[in-house]
C-alpha positions as CSV (number, residue, x, y, z in Angstrom):
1,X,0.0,0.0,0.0
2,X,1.2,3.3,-0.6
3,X,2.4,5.8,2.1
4,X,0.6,8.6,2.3
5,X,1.1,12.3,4.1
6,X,-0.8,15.2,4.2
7,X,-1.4,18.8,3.6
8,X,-3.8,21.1,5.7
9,X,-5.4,24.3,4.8
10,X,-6.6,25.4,8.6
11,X,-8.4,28.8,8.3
12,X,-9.2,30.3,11.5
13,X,-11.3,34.1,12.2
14,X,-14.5,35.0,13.6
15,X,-17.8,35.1,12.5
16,X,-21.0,36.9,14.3
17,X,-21.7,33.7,16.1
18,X,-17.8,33.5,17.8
19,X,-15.2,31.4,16.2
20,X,-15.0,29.8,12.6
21,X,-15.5,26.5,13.0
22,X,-16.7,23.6,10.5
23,X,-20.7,24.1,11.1
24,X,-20.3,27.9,9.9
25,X,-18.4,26.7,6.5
26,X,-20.9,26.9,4.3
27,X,-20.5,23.8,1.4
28,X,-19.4,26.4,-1.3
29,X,-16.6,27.7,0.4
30,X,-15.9,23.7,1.0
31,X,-16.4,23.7,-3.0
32,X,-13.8,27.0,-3.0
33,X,-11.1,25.8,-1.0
34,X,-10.8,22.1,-2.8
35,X,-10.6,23.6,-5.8
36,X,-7.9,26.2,-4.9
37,X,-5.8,23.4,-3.2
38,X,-6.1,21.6,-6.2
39,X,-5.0,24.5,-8.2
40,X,-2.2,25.2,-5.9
41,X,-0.5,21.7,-6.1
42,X,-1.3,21.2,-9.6
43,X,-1.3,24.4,-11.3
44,X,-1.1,23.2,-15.0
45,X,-4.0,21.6,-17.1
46,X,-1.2,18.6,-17.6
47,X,-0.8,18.4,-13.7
48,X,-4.2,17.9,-12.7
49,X,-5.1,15.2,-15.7
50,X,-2.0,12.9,-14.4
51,X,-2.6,13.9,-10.4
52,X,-2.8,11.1,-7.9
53,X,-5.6,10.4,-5.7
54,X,-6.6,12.9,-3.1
55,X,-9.5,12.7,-0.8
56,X,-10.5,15.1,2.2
57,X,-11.3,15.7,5.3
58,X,-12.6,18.7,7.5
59,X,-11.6,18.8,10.8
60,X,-12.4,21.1,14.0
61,X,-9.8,23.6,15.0
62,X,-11.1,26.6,13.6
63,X,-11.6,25.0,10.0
64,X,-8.7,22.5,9.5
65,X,-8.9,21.7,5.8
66,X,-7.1,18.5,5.4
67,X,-6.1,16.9,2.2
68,X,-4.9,13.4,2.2
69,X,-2.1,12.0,-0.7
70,X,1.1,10.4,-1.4
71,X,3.7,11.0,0.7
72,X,6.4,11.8,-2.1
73,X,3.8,14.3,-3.1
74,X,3.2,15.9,0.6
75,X,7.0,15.8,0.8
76,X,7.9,17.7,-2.7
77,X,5.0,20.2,-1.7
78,X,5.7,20.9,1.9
79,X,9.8,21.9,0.7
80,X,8.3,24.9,-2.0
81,X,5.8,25.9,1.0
82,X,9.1,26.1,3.0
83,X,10.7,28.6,0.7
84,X,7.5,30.7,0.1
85,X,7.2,31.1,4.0
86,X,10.8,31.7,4.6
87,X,11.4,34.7,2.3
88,X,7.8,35.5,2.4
89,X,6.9,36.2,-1.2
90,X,5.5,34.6,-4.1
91,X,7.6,35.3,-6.6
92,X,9.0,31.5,-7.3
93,X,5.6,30.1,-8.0
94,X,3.6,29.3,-11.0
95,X,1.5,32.1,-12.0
96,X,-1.4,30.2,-11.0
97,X,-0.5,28.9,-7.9
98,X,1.0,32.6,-7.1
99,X,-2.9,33.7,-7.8
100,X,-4.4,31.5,-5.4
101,X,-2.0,32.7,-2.7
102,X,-2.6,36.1,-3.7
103,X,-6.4,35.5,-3.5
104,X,-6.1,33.8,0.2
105,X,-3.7,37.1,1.5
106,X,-6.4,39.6,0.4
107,X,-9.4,37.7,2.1
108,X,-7.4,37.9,5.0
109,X,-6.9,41.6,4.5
110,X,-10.5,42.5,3.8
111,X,-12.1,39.5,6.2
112,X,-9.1,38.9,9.1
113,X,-9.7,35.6,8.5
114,X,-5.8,33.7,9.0
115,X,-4.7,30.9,7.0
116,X,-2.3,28.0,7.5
117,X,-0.6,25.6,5.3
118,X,1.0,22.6,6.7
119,X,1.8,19.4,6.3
120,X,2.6,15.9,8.0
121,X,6.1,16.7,7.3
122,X,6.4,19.5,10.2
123,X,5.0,20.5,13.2
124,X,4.8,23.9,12.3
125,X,3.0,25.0,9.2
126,X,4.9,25.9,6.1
127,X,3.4,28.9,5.0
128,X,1.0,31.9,7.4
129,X,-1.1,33.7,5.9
130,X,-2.2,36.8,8.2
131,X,-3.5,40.8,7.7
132,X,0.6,41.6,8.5
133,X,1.9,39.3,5.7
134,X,2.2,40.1,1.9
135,X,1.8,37.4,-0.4
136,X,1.0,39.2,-3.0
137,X,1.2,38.3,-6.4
138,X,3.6,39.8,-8.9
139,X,1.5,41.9,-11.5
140,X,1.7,40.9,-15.0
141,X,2.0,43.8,-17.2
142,X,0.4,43.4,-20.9
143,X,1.6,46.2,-23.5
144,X,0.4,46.4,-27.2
145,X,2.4,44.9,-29.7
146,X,2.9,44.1,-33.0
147,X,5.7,41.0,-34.2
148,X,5.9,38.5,-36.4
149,X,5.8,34.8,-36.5
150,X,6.9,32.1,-38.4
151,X,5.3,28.7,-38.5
152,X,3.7,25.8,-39.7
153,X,-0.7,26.5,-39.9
154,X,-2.1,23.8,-38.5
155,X,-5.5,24.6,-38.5
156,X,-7.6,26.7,-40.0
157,X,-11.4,28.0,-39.4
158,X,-14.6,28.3,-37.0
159,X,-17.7,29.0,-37.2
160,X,-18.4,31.6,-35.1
161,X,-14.8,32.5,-34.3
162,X,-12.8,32.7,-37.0
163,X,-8.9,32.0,-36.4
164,X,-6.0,29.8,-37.3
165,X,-3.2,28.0,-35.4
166,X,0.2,28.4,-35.5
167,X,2.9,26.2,-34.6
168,X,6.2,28.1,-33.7
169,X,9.1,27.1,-32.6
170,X,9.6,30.4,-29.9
171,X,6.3,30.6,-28.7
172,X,4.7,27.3,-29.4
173,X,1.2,26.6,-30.4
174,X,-0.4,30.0,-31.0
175,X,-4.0,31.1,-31.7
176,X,-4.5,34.0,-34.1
177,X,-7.8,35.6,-34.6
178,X,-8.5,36.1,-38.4
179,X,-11.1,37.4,-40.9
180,X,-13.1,34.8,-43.1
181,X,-11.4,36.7,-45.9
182,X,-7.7,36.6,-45.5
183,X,-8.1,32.7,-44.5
184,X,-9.9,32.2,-48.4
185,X,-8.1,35.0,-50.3
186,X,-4.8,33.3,-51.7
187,X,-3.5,30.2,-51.9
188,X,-4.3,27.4,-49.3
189,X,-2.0,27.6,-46.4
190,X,-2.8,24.9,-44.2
191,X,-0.3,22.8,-43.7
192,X,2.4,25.1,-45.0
193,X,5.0,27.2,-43.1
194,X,4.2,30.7,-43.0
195,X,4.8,34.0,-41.8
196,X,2.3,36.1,-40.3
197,X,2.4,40.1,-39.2
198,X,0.1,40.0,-36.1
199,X,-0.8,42.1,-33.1
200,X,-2.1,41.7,-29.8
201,X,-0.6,42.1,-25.9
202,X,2.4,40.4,-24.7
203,X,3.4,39.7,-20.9
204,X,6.7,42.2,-20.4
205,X,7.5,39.7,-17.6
206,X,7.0,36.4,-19.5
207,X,6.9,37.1,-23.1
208,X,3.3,35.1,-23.2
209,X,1.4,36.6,-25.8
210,X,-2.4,36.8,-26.1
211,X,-5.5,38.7,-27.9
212,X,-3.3,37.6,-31.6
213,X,-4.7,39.2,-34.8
214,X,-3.7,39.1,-37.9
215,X,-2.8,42.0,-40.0
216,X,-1.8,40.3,-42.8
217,X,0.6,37.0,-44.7
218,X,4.4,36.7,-45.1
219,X,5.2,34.4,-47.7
220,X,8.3,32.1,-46.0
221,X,11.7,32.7,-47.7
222,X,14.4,31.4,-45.8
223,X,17.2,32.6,-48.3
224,X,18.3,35.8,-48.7
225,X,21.1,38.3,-50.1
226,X,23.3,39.1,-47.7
227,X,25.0,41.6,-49.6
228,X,22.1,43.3,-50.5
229,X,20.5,43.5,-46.9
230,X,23.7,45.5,-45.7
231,X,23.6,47.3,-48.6
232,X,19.8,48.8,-47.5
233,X,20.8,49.1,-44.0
234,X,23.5,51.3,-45.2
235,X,21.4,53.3,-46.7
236,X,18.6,53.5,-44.3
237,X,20.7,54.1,-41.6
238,X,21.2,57.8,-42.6
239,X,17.9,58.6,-42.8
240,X,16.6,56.6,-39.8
241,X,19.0,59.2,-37.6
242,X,16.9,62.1,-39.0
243,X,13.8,60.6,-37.8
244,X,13.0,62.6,-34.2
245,X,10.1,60.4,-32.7
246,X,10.5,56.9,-34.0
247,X,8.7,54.9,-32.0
248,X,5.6,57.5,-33.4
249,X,6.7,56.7,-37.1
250,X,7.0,53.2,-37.1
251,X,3.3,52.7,-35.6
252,X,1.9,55.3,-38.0
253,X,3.9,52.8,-40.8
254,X,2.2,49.9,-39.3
255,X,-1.2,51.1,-39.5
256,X,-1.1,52.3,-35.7
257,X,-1.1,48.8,-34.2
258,X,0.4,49.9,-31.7
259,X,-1.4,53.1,-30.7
């Protein structure tokens, strides 16, 4: 039989009737918290369809969320609770996991309500979450931006929303948004590698981009004239220097994509 540990979620505050305990946690906040502890030991779509068994228990003691699983799992879990609680930021975890942390820290900041992460492993719980601590997730900033991609389409289509898919070798599979027009006007690119002038946002922290349209086609040549590229940057160098505000001129060049 397998070893198991565990891993509790104790949240403790008050309520109008005295102290939190397991008769005053109503069953969607016992919904809430399974699914955040879910989230917060399996953060990725991959994670949670490969997951071992858990199964769950709530216990007095304020409201001692307890979440029962294999030991090597308890053990790997317990060790990255120990480093958020020792330097007391979020900054190492998955974006998602770093969410549900966040999300926990400002309940406790708008309800007082305290929460504690432990495990079987220690005595003392990994991780406190309390009005005077600052788990606060990093904030992802999005800016407008315009690149290009190179790729093989892979699929192309929908009936309501119209898009194709990308397959590159920087950013992976990628969804673009598209009209119904530049999918049918041309040859038929499915299947082919392509280029594609898009815009949309893109995470200054991660580089994840997001919100992808497409402004138009680049036909994929992999050969070029070396001596004729320098040749043109020669040239456009003199008159790129006379060119005050240039991060005005190239968006007015692109269309204004990125205004």
């Amino acid at each position: 039989m397998e070893n198991l540990g565990h891993i509790s979620v104790k949240i403790s505050g008050r309520t109008p009737e005295g102290k939190l305990n397991p008769k005053e946690f109503d069953i969607s906040e016992i919904k809430e918290i399974i699914s955040d502890f879910e989230t917060l030991l399996f953060p990725t779509k991959a994670d949670k369809e490969n997951r071992p068994k858990i199964t769950y228990e709530i216990k007095e003691g304020s409201v001692n969320n307890v979440f029962f699983l294999p030991l090597a799992n308890a053990i790997m879990f317990a060790a990255l609770m120990d480093v958020v609680g020792k330097e007391g930021n979020i900054d190492l975890l998955d974006r998602k996991q770093a969410a549900i942390i966040d999300k926990w820290q400002k309940k406790s900041y708008s309800s007082g309500r305290q929460y504690e992460i432990g495990s079987s492993v220690s005595k003392a719980p990994h991780v406190k979450i309390t009005r005077d601590t600052q788990y606060i997730s990093p904030q992802n900033e999005w800016v407008e931006t315009s690149l290009y991609l190179y790729g093989k389409i892979y699929e192309e289509g929908g009936r309501k929303d119209v898009n194709l898919h990308i397959l590159t070798d920087r950013y992976g599979a990628l969804t673009v948004d598209a009209t119904e027009e530049q999918l049918t006007t041309g040859d038929n690119k499915l299947f082919k590698i392509y280029g594609l002038w898009v815009k949309g946002k893109q995470n200054t922290k991660s580089g994840e981009l997001k919100d992808l349209k497409l402004i138009e086609f680049i036909p994929y040549q992999p050969d070029y004239d070396k001596l004729s590229l320098q040749r043109l940057i020669k040239k456009s160098s003199k008159n790129w220097n006379k060119i005050k505000n240039k991060d005005k001129w190239l968006s007015d060049l692109r269309g204004g994509v990125n205004g």
